[in-house]
N, C-alpha and C positions, 0 to 999 in steps of 0.2 A: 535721875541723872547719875547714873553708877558710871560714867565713863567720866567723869571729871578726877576721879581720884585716880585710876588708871592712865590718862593724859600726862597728869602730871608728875605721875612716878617715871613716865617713859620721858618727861621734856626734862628731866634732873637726871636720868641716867642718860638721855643724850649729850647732857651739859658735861657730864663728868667725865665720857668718855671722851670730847671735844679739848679738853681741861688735858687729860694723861696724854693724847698725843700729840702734845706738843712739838711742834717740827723744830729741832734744835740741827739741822744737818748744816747751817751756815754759822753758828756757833763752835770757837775751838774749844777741843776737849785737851788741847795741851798747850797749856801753860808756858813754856818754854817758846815757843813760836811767838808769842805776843810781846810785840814792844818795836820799840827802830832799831834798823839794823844798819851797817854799812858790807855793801859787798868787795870783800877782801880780794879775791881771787877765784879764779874758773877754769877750773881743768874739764876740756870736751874733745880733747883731743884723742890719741891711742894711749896705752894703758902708758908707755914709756915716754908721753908725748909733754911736750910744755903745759904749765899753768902759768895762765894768762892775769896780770895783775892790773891794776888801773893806772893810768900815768900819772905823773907827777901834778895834784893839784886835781884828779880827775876823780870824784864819787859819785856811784849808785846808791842810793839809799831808798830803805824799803821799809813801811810800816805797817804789821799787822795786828790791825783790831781784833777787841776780844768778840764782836758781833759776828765773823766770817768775811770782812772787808780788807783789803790792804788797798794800799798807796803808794807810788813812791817817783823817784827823777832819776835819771841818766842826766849826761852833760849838758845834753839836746832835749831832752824828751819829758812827758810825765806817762804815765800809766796806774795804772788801777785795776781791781777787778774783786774775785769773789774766790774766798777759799773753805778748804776746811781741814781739817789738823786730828790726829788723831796721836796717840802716846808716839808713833815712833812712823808717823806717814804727814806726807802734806798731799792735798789733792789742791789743783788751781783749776778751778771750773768755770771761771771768765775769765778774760785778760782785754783791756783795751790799753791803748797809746796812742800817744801821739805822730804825727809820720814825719818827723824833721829829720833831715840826714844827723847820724849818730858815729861817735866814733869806734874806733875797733872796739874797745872792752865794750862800749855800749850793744853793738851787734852781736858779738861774742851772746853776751849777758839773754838778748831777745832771742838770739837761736836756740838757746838753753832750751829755753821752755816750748818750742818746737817739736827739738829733738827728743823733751822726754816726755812728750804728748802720749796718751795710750790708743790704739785707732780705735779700741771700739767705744771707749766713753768718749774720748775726745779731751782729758783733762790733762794737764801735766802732773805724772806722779812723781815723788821724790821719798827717800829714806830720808827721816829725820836722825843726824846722828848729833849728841852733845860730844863737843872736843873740852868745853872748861865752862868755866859759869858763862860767860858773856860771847862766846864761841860755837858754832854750829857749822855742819854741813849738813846740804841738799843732796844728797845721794841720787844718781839714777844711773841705768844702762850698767853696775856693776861696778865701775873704777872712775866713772863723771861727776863732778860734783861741783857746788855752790860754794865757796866759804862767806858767812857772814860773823861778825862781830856786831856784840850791841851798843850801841850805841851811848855814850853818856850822857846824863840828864845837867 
């Protein structure tokens, strides 16, 4: 039985190879994406065009988990989906919601990530930019962007 030692060197290097490739692609690798945020304001307009703010009494808020998951509500809505985050990139690779009529920022907010869809993966990309500690924007298309703030605990 000289094949049981050879068996078992390959079912242990199968194990450890099993082991290192760990598929972390739905895990953020930045730190800074993760936590709740409220959505500040939304420039998608032209480079000199208005940024759109929420009205009086009106929040988006959005939470992303450090597993590759977020969360979050418009006035009207919930949504969810699947991201992943790299030092200075967001990818959104699922997105669902709810379909209850929503208000302008709310629309505004779901065209976003429409618009900054890529066609050939199909994800919404964005520039991650830090503006201050608790401050970000969404960057895409060059001069469009997201602002959030974090949220307090």
């Amino acid at each position: 039985m000289k094949s049981f030692p050879l068996r078992s060197i390959i079912a242990v290097l199968v194990l450890c190879l099993i082991c290192t490739c760990n598929d972390d692609s739905g895990v953020s690798d930045n730190q800074n994406i993760v936590g709740a945020w409220h959505i500040m304001a939304i420039h998608n307009s032209s480079p000199s065009g208005p940024t759109l703010g929420p009205n009086t009494g009106e929040v988006i808020s959005i939470i992303f988990l450090e597993n590759g998951k977020f969360t979050g509500t418009t006035s009207a809505n919930t949504f969810g989906g699947e991201y992943s985050a790299t030092e200075n990139r967001l990818l959104i690779k699922e997105m669902f919601t709810t379909e209850v009529a929503d208000t302008n920022f709310g629309n505004v907010f779901y065209e976003t990530f429409n618009e900054s869809r890529n066609s050939e993966t199909g994800f919404s990309e964005f520039e991650i930019v830090v503006k201050a500690e608790n401050m970000l924007n969404l960057e895409f298309k060059e001069f469009k962007f997201i602002s959030l703030q974090k949220r307090q605990s």
